[in-house]
C-alpha positions, -999 to 999 in steps of 0.1 A, spaced: -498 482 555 -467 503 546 -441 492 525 -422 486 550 -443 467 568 -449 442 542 -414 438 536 -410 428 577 -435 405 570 -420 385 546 -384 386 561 -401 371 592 -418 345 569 -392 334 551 -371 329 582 -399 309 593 -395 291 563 -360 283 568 -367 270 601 -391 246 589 -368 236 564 -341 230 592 -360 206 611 -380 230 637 -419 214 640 -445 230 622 -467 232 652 -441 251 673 -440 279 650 -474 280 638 -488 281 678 -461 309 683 -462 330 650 -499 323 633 -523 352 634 -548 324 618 -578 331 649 -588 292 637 -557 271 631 -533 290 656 -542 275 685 -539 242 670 -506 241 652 -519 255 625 -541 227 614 -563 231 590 -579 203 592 -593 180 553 -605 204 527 -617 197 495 -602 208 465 -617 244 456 -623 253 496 -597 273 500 -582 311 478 -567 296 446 -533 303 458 -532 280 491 -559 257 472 -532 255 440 -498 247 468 -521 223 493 -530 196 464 -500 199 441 -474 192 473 -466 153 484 -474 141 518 -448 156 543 -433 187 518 -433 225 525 -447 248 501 -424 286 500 -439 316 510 -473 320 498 -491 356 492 -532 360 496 -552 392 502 -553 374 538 -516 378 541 -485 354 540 -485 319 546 -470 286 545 -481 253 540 -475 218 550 -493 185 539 -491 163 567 -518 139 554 -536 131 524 -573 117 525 -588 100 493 -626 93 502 -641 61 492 -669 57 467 -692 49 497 -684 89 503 -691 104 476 -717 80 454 -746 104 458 -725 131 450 -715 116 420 -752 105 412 -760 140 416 -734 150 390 -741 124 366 -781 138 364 -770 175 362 -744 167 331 -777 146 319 -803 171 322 -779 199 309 -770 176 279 -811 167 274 -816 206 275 -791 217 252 -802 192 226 -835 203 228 -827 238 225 -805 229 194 -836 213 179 -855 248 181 -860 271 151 -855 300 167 -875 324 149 -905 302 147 -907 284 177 -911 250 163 -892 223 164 -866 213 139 -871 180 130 -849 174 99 -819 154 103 -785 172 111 
């Protein structure tokens, strides 16, 4: 995109944002101004996402904003964008227990590796058995 084109862009997005600011719904302008093939179409929801699903940029605005706030005008390779949290869902241990199991036995295993790498003279091969 030219120069110029950017910079039409971002007038047009920061006019969105004062709109949004002044009350207009999010939905309206999202259905009329989103290029976004998969949230368009549905007032630019986006749906939950986990933390680390989305570029760093909208990831970074999406879980540092309360419930209900705006962020400003936020640049990605994929273009402009703006953000509001409409709802914010905390899943229950019931969700995410075997995750966590899982987690817990990686950090184990890594842990059990790495102390039995440190116990390794490296140039023989055997194992280092005096006390540390």
């Amino acid at each position: 995109a030219t120069t110029a084109q950017r910079d039409s862009v971002r007038t047009l997005a920061e006019e969105l944002l004062s709109r949004l600011q002044a009350g207009t719904q999010f939905e309206t302008l999202a259905t009329e101004y989103s290029q976004d093939p998969g949230s368009a179409a549905q007032g630019g929801d986006l749906g939950f996402f986990e933390q680390g699903q989305m570029v760093a940029a909208i990831d970074s605005a999406a879980f540092s904003l309360e419930t209900g706030e705006l962020s400003g005008v936020i640049a990605t390779p994929f273009g402009l964008h703006i953000i509001k949290v409409e709802e914010k869902e905390t899943p229950g241990f019931e969700d995410i227990a075997d995750q966590l199991r899982q987690q817990l036995q990686d950090e184990r295993i890594i842990r059990a590796e790495s102390l039995y790498v440190a116990g390794v003279d490296l140039q023989t091969g055997n194992r280092n058995l005096a006390p540390h």
